[in-house]
Backbone as CSV, one residue per row, in Angstrom:
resi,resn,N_x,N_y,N_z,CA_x,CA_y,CA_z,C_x,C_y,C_z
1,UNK,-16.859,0.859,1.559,-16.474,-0.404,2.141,-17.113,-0.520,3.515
2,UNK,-17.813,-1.907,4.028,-18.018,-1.940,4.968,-17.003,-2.519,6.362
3,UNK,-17.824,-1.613,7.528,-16.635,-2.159,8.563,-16.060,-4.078,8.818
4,UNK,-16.803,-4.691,8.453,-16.703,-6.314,8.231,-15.167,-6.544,7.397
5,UNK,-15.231,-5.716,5.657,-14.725,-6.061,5.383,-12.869,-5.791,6.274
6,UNK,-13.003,-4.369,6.798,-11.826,-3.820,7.172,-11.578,-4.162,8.248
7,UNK,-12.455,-5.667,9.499,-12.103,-5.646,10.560,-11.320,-7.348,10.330
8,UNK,-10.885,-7.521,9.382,-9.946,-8.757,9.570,-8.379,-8.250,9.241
9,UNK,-7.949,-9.074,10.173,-6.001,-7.774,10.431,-5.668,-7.370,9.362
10,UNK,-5.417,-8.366,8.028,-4.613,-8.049,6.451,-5.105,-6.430,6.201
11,UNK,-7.335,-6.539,6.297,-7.909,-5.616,5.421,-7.551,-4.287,5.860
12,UNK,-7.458,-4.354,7.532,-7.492,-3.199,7.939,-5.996,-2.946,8.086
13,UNK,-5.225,-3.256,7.733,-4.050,-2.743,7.324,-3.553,-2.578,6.129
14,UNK,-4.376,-2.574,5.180,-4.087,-2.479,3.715,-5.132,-0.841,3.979
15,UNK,-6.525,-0.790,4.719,-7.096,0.584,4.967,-6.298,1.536,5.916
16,UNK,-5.210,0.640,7.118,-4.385,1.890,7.352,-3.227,2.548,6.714
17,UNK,-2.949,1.444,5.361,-2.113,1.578,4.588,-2.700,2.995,3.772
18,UNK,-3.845,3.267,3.227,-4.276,4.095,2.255,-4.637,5.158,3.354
19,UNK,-4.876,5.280,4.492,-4.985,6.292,5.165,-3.902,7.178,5.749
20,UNK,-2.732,5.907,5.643,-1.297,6.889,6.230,-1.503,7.520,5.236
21,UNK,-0.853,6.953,3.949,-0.561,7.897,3.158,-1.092,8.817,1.804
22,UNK,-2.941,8.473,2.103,-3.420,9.900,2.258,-2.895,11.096,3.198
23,UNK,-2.864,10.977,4.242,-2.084,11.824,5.266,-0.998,12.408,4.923
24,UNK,0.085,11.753,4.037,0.843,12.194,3.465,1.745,11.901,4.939
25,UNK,2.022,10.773,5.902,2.392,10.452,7.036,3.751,9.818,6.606
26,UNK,4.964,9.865,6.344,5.733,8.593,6.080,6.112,8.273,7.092
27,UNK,6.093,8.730,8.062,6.517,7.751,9.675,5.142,7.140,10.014
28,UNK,4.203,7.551,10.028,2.657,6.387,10.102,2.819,5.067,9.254
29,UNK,3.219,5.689,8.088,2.914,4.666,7.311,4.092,3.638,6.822
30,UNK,5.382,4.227,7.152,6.600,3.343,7.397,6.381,2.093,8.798
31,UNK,5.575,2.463,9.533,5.337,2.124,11.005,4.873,0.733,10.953
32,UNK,3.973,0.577,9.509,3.080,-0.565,8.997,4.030,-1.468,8.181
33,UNK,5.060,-1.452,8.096,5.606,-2.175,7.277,6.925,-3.329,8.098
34,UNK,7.292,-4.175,7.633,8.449,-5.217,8.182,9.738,-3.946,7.555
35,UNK,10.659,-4.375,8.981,11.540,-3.560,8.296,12.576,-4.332,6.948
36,UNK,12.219,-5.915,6.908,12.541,-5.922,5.447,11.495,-6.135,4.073
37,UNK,10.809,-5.528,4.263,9.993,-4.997,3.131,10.176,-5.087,2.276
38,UNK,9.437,-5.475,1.375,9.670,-5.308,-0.676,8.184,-4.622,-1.237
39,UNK,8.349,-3.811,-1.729,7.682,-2.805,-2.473,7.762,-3.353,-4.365
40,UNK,7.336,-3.869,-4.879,7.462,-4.325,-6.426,6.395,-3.293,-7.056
41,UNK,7.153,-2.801,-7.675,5.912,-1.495,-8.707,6.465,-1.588,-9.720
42,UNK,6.302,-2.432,-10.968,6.605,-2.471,-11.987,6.510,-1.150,-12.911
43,UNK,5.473,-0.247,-12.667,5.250,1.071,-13.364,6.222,2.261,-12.979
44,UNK,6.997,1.750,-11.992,8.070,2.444,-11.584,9.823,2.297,-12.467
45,UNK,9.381,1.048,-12.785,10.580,0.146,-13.087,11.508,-0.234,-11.948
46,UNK,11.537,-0.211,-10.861,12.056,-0.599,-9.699,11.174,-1.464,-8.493
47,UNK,12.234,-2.392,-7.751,11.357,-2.683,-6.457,12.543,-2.030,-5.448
48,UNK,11.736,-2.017,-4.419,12.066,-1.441,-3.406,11.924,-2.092,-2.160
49,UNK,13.302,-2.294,-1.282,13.896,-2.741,-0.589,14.064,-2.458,0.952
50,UNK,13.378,-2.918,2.071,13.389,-2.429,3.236,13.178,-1.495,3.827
51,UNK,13.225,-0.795,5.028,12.444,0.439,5.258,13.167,1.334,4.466
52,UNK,14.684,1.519,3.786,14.923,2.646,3.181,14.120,2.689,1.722
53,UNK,14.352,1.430,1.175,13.721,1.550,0.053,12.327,1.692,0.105
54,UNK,11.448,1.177,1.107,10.030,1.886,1.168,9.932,3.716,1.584
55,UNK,10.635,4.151,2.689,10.502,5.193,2.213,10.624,6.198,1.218
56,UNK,11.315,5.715,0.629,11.961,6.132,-1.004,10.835,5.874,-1.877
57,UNK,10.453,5.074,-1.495,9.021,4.782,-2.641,7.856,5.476,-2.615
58,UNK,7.873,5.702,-0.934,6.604,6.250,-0.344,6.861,8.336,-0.605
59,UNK,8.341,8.408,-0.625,8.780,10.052,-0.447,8.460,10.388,-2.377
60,UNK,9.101,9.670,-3.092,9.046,9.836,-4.564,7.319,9.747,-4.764
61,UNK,6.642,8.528,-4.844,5.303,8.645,-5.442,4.018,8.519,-4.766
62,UNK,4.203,9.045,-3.775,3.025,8.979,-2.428,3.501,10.916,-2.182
63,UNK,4.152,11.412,-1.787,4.598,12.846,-1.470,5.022,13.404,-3.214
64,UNK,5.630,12.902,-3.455,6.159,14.028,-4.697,5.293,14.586,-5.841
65,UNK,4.407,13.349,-5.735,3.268,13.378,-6.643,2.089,14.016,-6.427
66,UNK,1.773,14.104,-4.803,0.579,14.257,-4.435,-0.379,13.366,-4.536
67,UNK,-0.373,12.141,-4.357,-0.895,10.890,-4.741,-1.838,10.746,-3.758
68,UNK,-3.226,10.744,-3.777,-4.766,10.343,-3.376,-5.202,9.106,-3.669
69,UNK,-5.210,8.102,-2.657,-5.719,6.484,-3.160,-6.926,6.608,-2.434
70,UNK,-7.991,6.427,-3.283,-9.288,5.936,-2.914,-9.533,3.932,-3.364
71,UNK,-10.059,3.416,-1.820,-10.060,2.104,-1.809,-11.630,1.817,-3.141
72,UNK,-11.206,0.776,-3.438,-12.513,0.944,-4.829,-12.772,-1.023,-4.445
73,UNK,-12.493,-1.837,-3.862,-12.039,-2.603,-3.332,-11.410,-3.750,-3.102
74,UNK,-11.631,-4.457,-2.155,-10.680,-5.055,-1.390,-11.166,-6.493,-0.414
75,UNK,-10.222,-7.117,-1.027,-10.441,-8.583,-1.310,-9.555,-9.814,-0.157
76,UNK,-10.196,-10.201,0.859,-8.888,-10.862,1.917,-8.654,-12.316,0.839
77,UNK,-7.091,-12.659,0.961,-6.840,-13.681,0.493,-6.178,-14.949,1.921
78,UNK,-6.723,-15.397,2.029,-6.578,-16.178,3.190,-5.950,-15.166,4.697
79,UNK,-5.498,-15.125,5.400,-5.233,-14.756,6.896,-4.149,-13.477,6.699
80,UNK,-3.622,-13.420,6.042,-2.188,-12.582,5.562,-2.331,-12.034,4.361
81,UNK,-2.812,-12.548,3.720,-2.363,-11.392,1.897,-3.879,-10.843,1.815
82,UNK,-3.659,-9.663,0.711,-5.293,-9.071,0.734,-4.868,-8.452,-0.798
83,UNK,-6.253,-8.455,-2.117,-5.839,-7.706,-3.131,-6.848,-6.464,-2.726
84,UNK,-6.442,-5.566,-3.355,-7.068,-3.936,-2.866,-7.098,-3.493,-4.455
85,UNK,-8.129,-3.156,-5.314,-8.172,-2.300,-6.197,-8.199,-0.939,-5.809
86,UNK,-7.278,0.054,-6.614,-7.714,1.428,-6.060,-7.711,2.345,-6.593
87,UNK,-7.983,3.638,-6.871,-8.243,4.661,-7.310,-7.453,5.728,-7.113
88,UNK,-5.434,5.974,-8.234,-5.142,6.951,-7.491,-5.340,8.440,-8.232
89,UNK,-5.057,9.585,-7.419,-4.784,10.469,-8.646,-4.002,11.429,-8.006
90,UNK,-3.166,12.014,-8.615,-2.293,13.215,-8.286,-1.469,13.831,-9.067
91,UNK,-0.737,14.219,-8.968,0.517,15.315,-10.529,0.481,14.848,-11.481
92,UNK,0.345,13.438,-11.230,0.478,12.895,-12.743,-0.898,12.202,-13.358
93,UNK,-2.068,12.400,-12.793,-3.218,12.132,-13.455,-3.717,11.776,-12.400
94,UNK,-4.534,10.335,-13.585,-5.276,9.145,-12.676,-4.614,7.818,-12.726
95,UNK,-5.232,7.267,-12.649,-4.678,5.576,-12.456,-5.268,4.820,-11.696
96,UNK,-5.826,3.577,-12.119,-6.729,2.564,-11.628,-5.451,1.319,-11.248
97,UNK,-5.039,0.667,-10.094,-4.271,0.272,-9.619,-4.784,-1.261,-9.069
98,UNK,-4.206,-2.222,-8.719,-4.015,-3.248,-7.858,-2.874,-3.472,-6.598
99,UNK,-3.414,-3.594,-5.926,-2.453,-3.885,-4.587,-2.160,-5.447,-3.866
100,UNK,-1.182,-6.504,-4.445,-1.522,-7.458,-3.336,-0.452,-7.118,-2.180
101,UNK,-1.227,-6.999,-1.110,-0.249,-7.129,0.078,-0.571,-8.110,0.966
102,UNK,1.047,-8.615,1.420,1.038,-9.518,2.715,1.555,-9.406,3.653
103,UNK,1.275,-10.131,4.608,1.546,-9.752,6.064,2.943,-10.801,6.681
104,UNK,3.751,-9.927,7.867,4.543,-11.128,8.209,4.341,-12.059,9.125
105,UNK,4.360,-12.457,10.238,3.837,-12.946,11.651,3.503,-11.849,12.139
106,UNK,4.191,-10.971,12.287,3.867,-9.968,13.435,2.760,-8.819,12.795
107,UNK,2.327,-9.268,11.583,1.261,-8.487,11.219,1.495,-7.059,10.298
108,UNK,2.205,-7.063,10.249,3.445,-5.889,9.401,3.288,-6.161,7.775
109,UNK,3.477,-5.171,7.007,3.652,-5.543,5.613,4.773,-6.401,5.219
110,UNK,4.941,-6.857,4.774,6.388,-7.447,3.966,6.303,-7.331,2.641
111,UNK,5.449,-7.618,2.592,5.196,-7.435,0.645,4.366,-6.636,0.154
112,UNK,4.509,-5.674,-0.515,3.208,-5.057,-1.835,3.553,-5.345,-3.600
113,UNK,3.226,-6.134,-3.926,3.386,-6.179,-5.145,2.227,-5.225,-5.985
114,UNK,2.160,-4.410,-6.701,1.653,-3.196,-7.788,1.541,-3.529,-8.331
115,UNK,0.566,-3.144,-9.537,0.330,-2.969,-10.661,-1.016,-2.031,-11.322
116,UNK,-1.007,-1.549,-12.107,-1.700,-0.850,-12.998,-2.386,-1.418,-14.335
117,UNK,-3.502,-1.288,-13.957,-4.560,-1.861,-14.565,-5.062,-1.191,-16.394
């Protein structure tokens, strides 16, 4: 990916999104989010609800798994939302993924809606 695409606010917070938690950071990457947050991962069978329920999301299948997202890419949708194709793999395989996330005013996640491709 080039730096262009990651220097408009959504992109490069959907790239500090995949870099927290490569890091395996959940306070980095909790840091990026509204604290009322919704997490929708249908492959989970659950959404997930504010900073507890994002960390819960992020401690179960970002840490438990060992989960590696490589950006494969990533798409701005007007000023705030961005889709991110991505590449994960960890305990439980691989998986080719979609990400739309949006932003709130203050530039924060509020939304990730998931899915698996």
């Amino acid at each position: 990916m080039n730096d262009a695409a990651a220097s408009h606010p959504v992109q490069a917070t959907v790239v500090d999104f995949i870099n927290a938690t490569n890091a395996f950071d959940i306070e980095r990457t909790l840091a990026l989010f509204s604290t009322t947050a919704v997490i929708d991962d249908p492959s989970t069978g659950c959404t997930f609800n504010e900073h507890a329920g994002v960390r819960d999301y992020l401690e179960k299948y970002f840490l438990g798994y060992h989960t590696v997202t490589r950006l494969l890419s990533l798409e701005g949708l007007g000023d705030v939302r961005a889709r991110a194709r991505v590449d994960f793999t960890g305990d439980f395989g691989h998986e080719i993924g979609l990400l739309l996330v949006a932003l709130d005013p203050a530039g924060l996640i509020s939304r990730i809606d998931a899915a698996l491709e």
